[in-house]
Structure formats: C-alpha cells, structure tokens
N, C-alpha and C positions, 0 to 999 in steps of 0.2 A: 504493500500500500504506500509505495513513497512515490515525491512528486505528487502531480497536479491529477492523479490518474486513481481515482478509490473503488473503482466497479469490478473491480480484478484484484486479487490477491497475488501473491507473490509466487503462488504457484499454481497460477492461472484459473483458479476458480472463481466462481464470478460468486462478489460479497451478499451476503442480507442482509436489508435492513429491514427494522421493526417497526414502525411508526406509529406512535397514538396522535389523536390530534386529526387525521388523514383525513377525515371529512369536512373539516373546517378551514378556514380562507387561508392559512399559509400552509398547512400540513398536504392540503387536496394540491396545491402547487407543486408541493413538494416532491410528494409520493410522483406525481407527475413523471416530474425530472427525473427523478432518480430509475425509473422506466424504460426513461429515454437514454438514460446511463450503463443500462445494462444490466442493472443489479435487480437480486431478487428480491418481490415486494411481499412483506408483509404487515397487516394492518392489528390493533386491537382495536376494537371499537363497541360501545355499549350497546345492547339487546335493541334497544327503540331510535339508534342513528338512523338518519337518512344518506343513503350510500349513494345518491346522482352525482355526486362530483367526483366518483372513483368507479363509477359500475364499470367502466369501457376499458379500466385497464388492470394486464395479468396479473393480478395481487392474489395471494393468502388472507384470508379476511376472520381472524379471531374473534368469537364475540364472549364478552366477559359479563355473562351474564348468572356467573354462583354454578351453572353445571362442572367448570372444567377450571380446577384452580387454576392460578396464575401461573407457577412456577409448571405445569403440565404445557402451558400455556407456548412461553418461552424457551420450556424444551424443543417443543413443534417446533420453534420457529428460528433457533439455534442463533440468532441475528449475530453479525459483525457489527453492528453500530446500533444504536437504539435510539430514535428523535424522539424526544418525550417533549411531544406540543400541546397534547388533551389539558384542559384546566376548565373551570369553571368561574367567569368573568364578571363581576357588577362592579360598579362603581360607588353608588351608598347602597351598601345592604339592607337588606332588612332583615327581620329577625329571620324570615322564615328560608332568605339565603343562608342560612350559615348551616345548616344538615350538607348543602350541596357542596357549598367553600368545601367545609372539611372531608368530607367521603371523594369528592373530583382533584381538588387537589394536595390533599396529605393522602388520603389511607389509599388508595387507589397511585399514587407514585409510591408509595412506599411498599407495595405491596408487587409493586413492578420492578423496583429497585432490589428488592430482596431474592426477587425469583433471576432477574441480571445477575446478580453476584453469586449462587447459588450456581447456575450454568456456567460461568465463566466467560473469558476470552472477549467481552464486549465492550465497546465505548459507548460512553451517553453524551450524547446532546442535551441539555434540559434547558426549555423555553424557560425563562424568567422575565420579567419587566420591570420598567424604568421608574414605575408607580413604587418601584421596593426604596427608593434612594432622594424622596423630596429635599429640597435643597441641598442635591448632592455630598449630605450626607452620608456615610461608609452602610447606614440602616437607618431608615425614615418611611417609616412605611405609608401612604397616601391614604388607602382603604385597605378595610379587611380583606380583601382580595389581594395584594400586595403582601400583607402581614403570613397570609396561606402559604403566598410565593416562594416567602424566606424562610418560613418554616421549612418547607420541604427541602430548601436549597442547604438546610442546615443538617436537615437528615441523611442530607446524600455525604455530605460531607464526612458520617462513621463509615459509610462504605471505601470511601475515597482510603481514610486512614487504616483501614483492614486491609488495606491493598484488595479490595474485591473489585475497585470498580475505579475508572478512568472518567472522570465527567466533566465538559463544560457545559457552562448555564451561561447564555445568552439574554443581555439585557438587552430586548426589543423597544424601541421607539414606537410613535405611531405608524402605522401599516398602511399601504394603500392598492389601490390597482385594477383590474378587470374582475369582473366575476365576486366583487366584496357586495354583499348583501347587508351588511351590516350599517344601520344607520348610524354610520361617520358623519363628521362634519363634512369631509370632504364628497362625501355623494348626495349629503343633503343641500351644499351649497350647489351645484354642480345641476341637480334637479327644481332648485330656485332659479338659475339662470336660463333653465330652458320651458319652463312652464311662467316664469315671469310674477311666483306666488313668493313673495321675500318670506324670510325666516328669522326667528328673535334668534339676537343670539349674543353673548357676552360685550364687556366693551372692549375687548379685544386687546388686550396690552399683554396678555400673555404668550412665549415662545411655546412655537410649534416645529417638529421635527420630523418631517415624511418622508420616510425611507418606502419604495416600491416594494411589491412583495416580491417580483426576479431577483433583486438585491435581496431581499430577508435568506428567500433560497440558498441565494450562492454566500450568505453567512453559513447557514447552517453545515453547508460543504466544507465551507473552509473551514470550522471549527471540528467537526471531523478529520479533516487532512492535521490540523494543529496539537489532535489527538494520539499521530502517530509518531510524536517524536518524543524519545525517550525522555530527552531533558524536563519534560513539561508533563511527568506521573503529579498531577497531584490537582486540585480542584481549582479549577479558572473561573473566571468571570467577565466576561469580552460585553461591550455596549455595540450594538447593530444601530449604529445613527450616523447622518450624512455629513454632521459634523458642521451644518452648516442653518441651526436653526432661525425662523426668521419671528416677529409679531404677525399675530392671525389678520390686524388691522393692515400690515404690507402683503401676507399670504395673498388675502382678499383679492388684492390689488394686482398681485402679479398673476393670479389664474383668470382674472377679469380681461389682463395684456396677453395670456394666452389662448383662449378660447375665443377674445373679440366681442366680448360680450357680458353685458353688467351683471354682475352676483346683486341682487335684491338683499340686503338683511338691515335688519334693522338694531343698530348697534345701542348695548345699554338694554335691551328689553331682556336681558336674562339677568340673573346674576352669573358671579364667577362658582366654579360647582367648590361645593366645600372640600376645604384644601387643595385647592387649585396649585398644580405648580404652575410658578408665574414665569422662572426664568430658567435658562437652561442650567444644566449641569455636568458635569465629568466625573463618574464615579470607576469607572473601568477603563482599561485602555479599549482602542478598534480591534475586531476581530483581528487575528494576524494574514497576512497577504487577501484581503478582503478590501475594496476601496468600491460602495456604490457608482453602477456604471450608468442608469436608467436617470437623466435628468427631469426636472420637472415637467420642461415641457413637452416632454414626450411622455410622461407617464399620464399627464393631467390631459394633453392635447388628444394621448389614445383613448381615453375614457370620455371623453367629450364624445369622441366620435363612433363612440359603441352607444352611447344615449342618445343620440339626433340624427344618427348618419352621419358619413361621411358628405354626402352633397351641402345638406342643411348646416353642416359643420362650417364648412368652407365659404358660406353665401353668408351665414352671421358673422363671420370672422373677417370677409372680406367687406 
C-alpha cells in the first residue's frame, strides 16, 4: 500500500474496505470512488436505511440489525481500512435526541471498534467535526453532538494505545456538492435564488468554511495512505478545511458573482444558533499530501446548474 496507489496491496490483492456512513452524502461518495478504485466494497448499514445512493454498485451490504453480532460482522468482511462516517447529527438537541446521540455515535462505534481490533490488521478513518473545537480550542464542544464526537474519538484512543488499532479522525468543515439533500444553507440559498422566495437568515458576520465533498473524498484517501506509514502508529487528528474561510455576508456575495444572480435573504431575521462559532479556527494541522482541488466556482456554478439547467443557468448568468 505505499505511494498514491491503496486499491492493491503489496501482493497484489485488491484491498476492502468497510464503510458505515455509505448511504449518507459523503460516505454514498465515497463508497463510490472507492468502486471506481478497485477495491472491494463493503457497507454496514442499519435495518431501516434507504440504500438509493449505493443500490447500482458491487458492495457487500451488512445490516446491523441484533441478528449477527458485530464482530461476526467484521469477520465477513475482513476490511483493510475501515471509514467510520455513520453518526447521528442535530444541532440543539432535544431530550428525546440523546437515546440516538449515544446508541449512533458511542455504542454503535465502539462496538465497531472492538470487533476492528479483535480481527486485526485494519486502519480506521473516523469522521469527527469541527463543532468538537469552538474557539479552537484543543476541546470545546459546540452541541451535544460534538460532545458524542469526542467521546468516541476518546474511546478509540484505548485501542490506539493497545496497539489494536491504527486511527485517524478527521475534523470535517462544512460539506457541500451535488446530490446533498440536506437543508444546508448552501442549497437553501441556492433555491432562494432560483424560485426568487428570500430566506431569514442570521446577520451574517460569522466564518464559513466549504470544503466540496470530491475534496472530503480525497481527504479520506489521503488519511488512509497517511495510515500506512510507520512513523505515524498512533492517533491523528487532521482538519478537512480549505483553509481559506470567508463571512456568510461576502459568501452571499460571491455565489451571487457566480451564478449571476441575487441570493434573496433577509439578513438579521434569525438569530445567530446558540453557540454559534463566529470565527475561524486551527485546531489540527491539513490532512497530509491532501490540498482541496474543487474551487468554488465550480462547485457552487455545478450545483447551480443541476437546479435550473444548464440553458437557464447561462441566460440568468448572462
């Protein structure tokens, strides 16, 4: 597995990976790619997923639903590398989030982590977020979704020091791109600008940091490849950001100068969401040999023109 090239092993057999997460906007990417790479797929995913964004391709599809422990699991599935991207996401919980917090992202990674180090011979990817490190912070957790993050990131860390398990955790920025279904700001400004219906929305003075999700991908790659070198047995923590955050009130502006066309919102009609981070931070260094290559205007310009057409893209723009 050395050099740029992780789909083959050294003695020519072609790698597995394991992936949770697979059915959600950067995992379903992922699995993708990794397809296209050659390696063999395999997925856990829970009893009641919707599987449209992986049906079409050759995966192993585990479902962890209490018939087939985990570690029976993992055996199956023998993975070379493991992306643990599944989590369970809110911003203010509510009480009745916190069963999910803790079962999707502690017991349900730990339970993944144990049956990993049990098998042997595998590296972990572990998604984490930037909501774990407010005011950059070394731990500042934003929400209790964040607070889950680190927990788990802390758990993995006995494995790490048992020598069972090789991990990095990946501090993800905001995410963007084709095929996100997720009411983002960036898809809810985006469908303000072509229905003409403005959106409340904070007074915008806080940094935003949009990393494309081909970029998240080819993090996750490279922290994989960054896994295979000896000097570096021991628990990382890499930020997935472009390095280059801007104010949402210049964001506005500049996807308004790339589409050709005004973004509707009406600034001051929200508040800022509790504990808002306001300004960037540096908690990690950048994944290593990883440098976002998707600029904006072509992430933001190709999403334009998957929402309008490309004709109608061109005739507003022009």
């Amino acid at each position: 597995m050395a050099g740029d090239e992780l789909s083959v092993s050294s003695s020519g057999i072609r790698l597995r990976a394991l992936v949770t997460g697979a059915t959600g906007f950067i995992g379903s990417r992922l699995a993708r790619r990794l397809v296209d790479e050659n390696w063999d797929l395999h997925v856990i995913v829970r009893a009641d997923s919707k599987l449209d964004r992986i049906a079409d391709l050759p995966s192993v599809v585990h479902v962890d639903d209490g018939r087939m422990p985990m570690h029976e699991i993992v055996r199956t599935a023998a993975p070379d590398v493991c992306f643990h991207l599944a989590g369970y996401v809110v911003g203010a919980h509510k009480h009745s989030d916190i069963s999910s917090l803790i079962a999707d992202n502690l017991l349900f990674g730990t339970r993944l982590a144990d049956a990993l180090a049990a098998n042997g011979h595998c590296d972990v990817v572990n998604a984490g977020s930037y909501w774990q490190n407010a005011g950059g912070r070394a731990y500042h957790p934003v929400a209790l979704y964040a607070a889950t993050k680190q927990a788990f990131q802390d758990l993995l860390q006995f494995y790490v020091e048992s020598n069972c398990l090789r991990v990095v955790t990946l501090k993800f920025f905001e995410t963007y791109g084709p095929g996100d279904h997720r009411p983002k700001l960036i898809n809810l400004m985006l469908q303000a600008a072509a229905t003409g219906r403005s959106i409340d929305v904070s007074p915008g003075d806080q940094f935003v940091d949009l990393v494309h999700v081909d970029d998240a991908v080819e993090a996750c790659l490279a922290a994989a490849r960054a896994l295979q070198r000896p000097e570096q047995w021991s628990s990382m923590s890499y930020s997935v950001t472009t390095g280059a955050p801007m104010r949402l009130r210049d964001l506005v502006n500049r996807i308004e100068q790339i589409i050709g066309q005004d973004v509707p919102v009406e600034w001051g009609r929200r508040a800022y969401r509790w504990r808002e981070m306001m300004v960037p931070w540096d908690v990690a260094p950048v994944v290593p040999d990883w440098t976002p290559a998707v600029s904006l205007e072509s992430g933001i310009g190709a999403m334009w023109e998957n929402l309008v057409g490309p004709d109608l893209g061109r005739r507003l723009k022009g």
